[in-house]
C-alpha positions in Angstrom: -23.2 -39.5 -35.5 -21.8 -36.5 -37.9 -21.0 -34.1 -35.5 -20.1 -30.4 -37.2 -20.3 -28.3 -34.6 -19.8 -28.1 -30.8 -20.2 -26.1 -27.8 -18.0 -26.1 -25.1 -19.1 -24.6 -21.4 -16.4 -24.2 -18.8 -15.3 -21.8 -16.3 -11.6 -23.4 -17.0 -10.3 -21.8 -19.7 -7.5 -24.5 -19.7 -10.3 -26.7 -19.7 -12.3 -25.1 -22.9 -9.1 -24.6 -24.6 -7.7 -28.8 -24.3 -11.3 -29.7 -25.4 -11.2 -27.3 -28.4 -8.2 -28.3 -29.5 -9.5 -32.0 -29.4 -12.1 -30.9 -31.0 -10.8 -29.4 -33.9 -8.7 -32.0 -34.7 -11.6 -34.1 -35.7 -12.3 -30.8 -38.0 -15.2 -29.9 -35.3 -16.3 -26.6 -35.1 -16.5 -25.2 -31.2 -17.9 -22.2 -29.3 -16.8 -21.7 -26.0 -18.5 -19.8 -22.7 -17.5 -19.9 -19.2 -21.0 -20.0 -17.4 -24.2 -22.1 -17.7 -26.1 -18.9 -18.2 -23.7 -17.8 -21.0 -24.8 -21.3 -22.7 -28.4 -21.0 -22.3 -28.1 -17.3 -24.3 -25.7 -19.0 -26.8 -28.7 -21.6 -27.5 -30.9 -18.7 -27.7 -29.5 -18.1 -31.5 -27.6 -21.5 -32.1 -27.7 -24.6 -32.2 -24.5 -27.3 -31.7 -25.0 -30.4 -32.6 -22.8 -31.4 -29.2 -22.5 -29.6 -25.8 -19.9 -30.7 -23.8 -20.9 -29.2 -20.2 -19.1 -28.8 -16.8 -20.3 -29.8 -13.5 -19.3 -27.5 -11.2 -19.1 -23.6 -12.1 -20.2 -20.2 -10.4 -23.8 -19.3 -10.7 -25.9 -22.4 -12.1 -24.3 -26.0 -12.1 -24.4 -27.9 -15.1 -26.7 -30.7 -14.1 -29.0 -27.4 -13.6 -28.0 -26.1 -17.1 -28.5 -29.5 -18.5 -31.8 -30.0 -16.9 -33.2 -26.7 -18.8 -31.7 -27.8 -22.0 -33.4 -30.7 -22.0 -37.5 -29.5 -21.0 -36.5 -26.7 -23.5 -38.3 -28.5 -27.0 -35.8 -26.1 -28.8 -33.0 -27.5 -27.5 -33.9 -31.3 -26.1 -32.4 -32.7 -28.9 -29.2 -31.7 -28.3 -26.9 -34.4 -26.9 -25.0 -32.7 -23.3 -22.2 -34.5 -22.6 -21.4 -33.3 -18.8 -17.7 -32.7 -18.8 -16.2 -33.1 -15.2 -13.7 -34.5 -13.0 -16.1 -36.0 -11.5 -16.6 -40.5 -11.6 -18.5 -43.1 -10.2 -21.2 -44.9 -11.4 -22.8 -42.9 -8.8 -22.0 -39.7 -10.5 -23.0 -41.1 -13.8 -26.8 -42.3 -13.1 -27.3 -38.9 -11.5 -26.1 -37.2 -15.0 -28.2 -39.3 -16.8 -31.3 -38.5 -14.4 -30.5 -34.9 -15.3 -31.3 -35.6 -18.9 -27.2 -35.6 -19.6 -26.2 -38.7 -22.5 -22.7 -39.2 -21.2 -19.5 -38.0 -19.3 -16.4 -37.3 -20.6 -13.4 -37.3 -17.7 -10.9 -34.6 -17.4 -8.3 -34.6 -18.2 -9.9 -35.9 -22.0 -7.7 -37.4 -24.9 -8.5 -37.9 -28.4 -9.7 -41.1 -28.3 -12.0 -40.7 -24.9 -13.6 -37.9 -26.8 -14.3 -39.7 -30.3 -15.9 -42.7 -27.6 -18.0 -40.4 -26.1 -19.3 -39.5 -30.0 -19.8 -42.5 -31.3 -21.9 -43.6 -28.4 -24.3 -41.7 -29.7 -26.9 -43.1 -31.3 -29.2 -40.4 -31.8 -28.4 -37.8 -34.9 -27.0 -34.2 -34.1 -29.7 -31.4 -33.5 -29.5 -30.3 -37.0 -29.4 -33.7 -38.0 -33.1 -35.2 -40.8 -33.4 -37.9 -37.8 -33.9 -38.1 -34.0 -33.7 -40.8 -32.0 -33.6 -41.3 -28.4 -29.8 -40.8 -27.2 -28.0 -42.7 -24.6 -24.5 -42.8 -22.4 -21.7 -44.2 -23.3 -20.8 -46.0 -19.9 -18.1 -44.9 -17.4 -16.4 -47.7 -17.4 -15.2 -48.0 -20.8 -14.0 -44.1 -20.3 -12.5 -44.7 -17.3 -10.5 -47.5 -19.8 -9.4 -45.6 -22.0 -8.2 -42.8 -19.7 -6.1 -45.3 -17.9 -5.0 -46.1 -21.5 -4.1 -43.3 -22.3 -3.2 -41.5 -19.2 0.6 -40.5 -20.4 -0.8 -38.5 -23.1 -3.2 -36.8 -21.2 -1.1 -35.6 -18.4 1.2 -33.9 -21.1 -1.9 -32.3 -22.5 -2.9 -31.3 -18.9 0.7 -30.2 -18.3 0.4 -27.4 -21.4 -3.0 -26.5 -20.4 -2.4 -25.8 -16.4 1.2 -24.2 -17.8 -1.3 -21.5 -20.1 -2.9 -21.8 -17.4 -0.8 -20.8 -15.0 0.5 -17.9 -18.0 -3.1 -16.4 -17.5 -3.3 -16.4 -13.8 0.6 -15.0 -13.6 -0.8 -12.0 -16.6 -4.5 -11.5 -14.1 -2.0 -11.0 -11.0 0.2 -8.5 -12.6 -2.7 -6.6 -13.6 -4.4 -6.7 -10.2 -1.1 -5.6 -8.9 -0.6 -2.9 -11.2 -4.2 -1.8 -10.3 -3.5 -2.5 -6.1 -0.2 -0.1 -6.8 -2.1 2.6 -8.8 -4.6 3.2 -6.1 -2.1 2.7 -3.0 -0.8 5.7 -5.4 -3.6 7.4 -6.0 -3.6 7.2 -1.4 -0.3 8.4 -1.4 -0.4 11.6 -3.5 -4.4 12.5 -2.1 -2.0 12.6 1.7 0.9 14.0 0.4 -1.6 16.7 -0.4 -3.5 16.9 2.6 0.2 16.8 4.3 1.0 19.6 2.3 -1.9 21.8 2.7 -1.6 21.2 6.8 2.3 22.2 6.6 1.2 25.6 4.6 -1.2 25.9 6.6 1.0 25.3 10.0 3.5 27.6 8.1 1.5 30.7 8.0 2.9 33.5 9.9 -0.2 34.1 12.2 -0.5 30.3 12.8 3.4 30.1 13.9 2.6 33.4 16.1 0.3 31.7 17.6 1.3 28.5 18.1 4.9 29.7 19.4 3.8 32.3 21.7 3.5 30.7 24.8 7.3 29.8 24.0 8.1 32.8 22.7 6.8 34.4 26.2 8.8 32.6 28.4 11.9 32.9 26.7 11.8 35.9 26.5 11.1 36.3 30.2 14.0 33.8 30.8 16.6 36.3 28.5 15.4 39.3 30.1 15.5 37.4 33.8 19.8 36.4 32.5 19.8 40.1 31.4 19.0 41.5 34.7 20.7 39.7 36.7 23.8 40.2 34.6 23.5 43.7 34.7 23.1 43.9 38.4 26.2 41.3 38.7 28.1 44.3 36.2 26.6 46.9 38.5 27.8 45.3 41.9 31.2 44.8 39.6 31.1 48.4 38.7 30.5 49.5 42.4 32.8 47.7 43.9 35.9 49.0 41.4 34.5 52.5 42.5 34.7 51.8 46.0 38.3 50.2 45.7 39.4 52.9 43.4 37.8 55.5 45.9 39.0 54.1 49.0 42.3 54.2 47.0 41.9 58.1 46.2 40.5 58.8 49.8 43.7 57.0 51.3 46.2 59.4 48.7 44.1 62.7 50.0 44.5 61.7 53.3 48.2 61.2 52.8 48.6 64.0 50.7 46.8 66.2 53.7 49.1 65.3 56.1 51.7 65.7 54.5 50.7 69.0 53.8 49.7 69.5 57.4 52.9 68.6 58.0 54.5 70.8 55.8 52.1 73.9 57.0 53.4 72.8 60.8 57.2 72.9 60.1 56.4 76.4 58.1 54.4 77.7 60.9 57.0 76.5 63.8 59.8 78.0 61.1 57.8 81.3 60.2 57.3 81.4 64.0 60.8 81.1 64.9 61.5 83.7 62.5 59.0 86.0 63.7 60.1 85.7 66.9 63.7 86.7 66.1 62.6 89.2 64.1 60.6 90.5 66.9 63.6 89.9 69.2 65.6 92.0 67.0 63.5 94.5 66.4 62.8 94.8 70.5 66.8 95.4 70.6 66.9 98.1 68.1 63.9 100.0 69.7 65.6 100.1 73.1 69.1 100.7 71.6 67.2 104.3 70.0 65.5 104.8 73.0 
């Protein structure tokens, strides 16, 4: 079967990527989506002359996608290989019953794929002839998987490692965008903490809100200012009464000794009166 052109559907991107590159080197042509529904638009405009389709995917599986490819008459001649992890030969009647013409395995190598073509025996889509298509069978994948199993883990290894490159790039960016708003959080309450402390700030609002305080601490300076002043006035009062006890008791002193001094000058001026009385008593009866 000539096959020119393929279409890849996988949610994987690892898993579109590995298949397109296996692809192209058997100088196929590939477009790639990563839903069912993306496919079923795609076919809307194109046709592949392959679709290699995944199982399991968000939205609408691929047996589901498969299904609708095949009622569609636009599209039923389109060979769907589903393209899973998925074995058995369980697994593989049930593709079939879906209207699928064979599974490739994941991980896929070069030769599983080129199998999985040449078990075709019905032309591509855009092919002058149609015949009926059928599976290749499972067992002779399975084969050459186990065959080839060395060279498909080191395909898998690239692919989960770009993978893992993709995921690593998604994470930073989610972080980047978890940091920006936990940003965005902190400046919107740095505001509001701001407008609150100018706010608490404001002259009539500290008034207000230190009053009460402001009351009683004043109270409690002016309750330490009187009694300190009437400790300073008892201090005061007491020096005055010392020091006036102190000038009473040099009065008193200094008023008897001046009683004493007014005594002796009596008794003396006495005395002397008296003699000169005396004396004058003797002149007057001497003249008379």
């Amino acid at each position: 079967m000539s096959i020119k052109n393929a279409l890849v559907v996988d949610d994987s991107k690892s898993a579109r990527m590995m298949l397109q590159r296996l692809l192209s080197k058997m100088n196929v042509r590939v477009d790639t989506v990563d839903s069912a529904e993306a496919a079923l638009l795609f076919l809307e405009g194109a046709q592949p002359d392959i679709i290699f389709m995944d199982h399991m995917m968000p939205g609408m599986d691929g047996l589901e996608a498969t299904q609708i490819i095949r009622s569609n008459p636009k599209t039923s001649g389109i060979p769907t290989i589903m393209y899973t992890s998925k074995e058995g030969e369980d697994y593989f009647k049930m593709a079939l019953s879906h209207g699928a013409s064979g599974v490739l395995g994941k991980p896929a190598n070069q030769e599983a794929v080129m199998a999985v073509i040449k078990s075709l025996d019905a032309p591509a889509a855009n092919d002058d002839t149609k015949d009926s298509a059928h599976a290749i069978p499972l067992v002779e994948i399975d084969h050459l998987i186990q065959k080839h199993v060395k060279q498909a883990f080191a395909i898998a290894r690239s692919e989960i490692t770009a993978g893992i490159d993709t995921t690593a790039q998604q994470l930073q960016h989610h972080q980047r965008h978890q940091l920006e708003i936990i940003q965005q959080q902190l400046q919107a309450r740095t505001q509001e903490s701001k407008e609150e402390l100018e706010q608490a700030l404001d002259a009539n609002a500290l008034y207000k809100l230190t009053q009460p305080l402001n009351q009683r601490l004043a109270m409690a300076v002016a309750d330490k200012l009187i009694k300190k002043n009437a400790d300073d006035l008892v201090a005061v009062m007491h020096t005055n009464k010392v020091e006036l006890e102190a000038l009473v008791g040099r009065h008193n002193k200094e008023l008897r000794r001046v009683i004493r001094s007014a005594s002796i000058m009596a008794g003396t001026i006495g005395a002397l009166l008296g003699s000169a009385i005396g004396i004058l008593a003797a002149l007057l009866t001497k003249l008379i």
